[in-house]
Structure formats: structure tokens, C-alpha cells
Short mmCIF file of the C-alpha atoms (twelve columns), coordinates in Angstrom:
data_MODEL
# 
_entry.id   MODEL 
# 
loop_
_atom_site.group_PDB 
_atom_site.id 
_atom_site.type_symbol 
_atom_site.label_atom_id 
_atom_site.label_alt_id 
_atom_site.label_comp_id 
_atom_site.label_asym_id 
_atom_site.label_seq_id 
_atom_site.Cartn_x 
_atom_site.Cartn_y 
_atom_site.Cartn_z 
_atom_site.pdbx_PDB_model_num 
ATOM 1  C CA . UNK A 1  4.793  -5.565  0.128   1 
ATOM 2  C CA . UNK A 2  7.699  -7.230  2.193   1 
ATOM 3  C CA . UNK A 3  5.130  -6.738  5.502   1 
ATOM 4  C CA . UNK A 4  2.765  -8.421  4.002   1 
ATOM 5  C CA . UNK A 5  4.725  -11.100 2.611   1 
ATOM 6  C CA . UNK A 6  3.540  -10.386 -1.084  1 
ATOM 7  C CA . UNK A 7  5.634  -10.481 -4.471  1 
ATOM 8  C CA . UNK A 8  4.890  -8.002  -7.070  1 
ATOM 9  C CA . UNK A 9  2.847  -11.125 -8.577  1 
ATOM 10 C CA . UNK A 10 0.335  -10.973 -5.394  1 
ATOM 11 C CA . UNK A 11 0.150  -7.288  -5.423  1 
ATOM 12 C CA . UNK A 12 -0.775 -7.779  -9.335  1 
ATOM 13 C CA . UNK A 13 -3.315 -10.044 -8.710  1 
ATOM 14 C CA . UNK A 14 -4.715 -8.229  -5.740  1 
ATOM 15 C CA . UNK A 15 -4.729 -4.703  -7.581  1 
ATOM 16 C CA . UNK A 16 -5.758 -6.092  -10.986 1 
ATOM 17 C CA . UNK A 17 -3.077 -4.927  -12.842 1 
ATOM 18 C CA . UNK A 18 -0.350 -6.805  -15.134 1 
ATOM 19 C CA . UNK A 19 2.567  -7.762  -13.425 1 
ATOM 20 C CA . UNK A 20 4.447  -6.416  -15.351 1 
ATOM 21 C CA . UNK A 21 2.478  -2.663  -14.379 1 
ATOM 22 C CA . UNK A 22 3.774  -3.763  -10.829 1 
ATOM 23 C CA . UNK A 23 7.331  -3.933  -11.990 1 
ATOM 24 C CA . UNK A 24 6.888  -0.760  -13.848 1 
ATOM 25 C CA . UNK A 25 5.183  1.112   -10.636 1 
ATOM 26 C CA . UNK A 26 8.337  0.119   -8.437  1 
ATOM 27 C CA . UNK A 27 10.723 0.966   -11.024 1 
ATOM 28 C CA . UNK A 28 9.528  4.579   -10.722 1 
ATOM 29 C CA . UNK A 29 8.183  4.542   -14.742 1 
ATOM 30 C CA . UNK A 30 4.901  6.989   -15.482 1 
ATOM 31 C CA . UNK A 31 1.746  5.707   -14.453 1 
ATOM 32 C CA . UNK A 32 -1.529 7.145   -14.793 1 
ATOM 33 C CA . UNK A 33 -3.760 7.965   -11.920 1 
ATOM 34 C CA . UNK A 34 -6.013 5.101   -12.117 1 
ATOM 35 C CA . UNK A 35 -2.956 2.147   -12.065 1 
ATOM 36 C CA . UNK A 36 -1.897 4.436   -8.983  1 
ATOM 37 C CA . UNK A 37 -4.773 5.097   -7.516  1 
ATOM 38 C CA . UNK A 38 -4.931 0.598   -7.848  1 
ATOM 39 C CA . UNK A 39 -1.813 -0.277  -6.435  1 
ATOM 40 C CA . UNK A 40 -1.591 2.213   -3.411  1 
ATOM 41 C CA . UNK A 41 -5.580 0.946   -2.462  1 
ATOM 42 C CA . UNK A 42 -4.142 -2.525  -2.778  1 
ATOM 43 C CA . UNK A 43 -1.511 -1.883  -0.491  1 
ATOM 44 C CA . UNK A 44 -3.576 0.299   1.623   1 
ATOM 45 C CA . UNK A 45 -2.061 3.214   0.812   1 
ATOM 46 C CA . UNK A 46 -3.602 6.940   -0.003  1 
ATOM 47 C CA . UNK A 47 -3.221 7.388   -3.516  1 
ATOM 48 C CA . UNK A 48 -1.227 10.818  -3.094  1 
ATOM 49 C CA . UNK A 49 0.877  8.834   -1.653  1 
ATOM 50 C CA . UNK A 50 2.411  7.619   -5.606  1 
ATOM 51 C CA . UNK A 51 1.092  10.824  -7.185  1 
ATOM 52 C CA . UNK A 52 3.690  13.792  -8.220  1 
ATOM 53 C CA . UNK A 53 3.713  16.933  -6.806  1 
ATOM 54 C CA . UNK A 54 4.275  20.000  -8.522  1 
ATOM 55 C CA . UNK A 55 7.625  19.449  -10.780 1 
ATOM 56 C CA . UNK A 56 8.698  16.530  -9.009  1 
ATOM 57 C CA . UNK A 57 8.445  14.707  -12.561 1 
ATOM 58 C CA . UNK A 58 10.718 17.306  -14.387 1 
ATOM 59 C CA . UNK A 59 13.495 17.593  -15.797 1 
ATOM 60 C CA . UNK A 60 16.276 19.494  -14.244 1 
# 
């Protein structure tokens, strides 16, 4: 986002997702593959990119 001289109320907007969904992304919270699949197109990412792998998610 920094780059592109966004704030997570640009990336919102340009994603069309709450902002708050963009605070939640960044924080690392659950999201499911369609807000991902959103956000990393926005910012021109692959969505694998945000997507876990294997047991990434668990817990140790």
C-alpha cells in the first residue's frame, strides 16, 4: 500500500470491502477466500499470496 501511496481507506474503496475488513486483513485475523482473493487483486497481488498453506493457521 505504502508504494502506492494508499491508506487502508483507499485499498477499501478500491477492493470493495469495509474498512474495517482492511484493518482486519493486515492484522492477520481469518478471512475467507473471496475478501482475499479482493484485497490481493486490488493490490495486484496473486491471491495465494494471503492464502494458508497446509497448518500454517494451527495451533502449536
Amino acid at each position: 500500500m505504502a508504494v502506492r501511496g494508499w491508506l487502508s481507506t483507499d485499498l477499501a474503496r478500491e477492493a470493495g470491502v469495509a474498512d474495517m475488513t482492511v484493518t482486519r486483513f493486515f492484522r492477520g485475523d481469518h478471512q475467507t477466500a473471496r475478501t482475499a482473493k479482493k484485497l490481493a487483486n486490488a493490490l495486484g497481488y496473486s491471491p495465494r499470496r494471503y492464502m494458508l498453506r497446509g497448518d500454517q493457521g494451527a495451533a502449536a
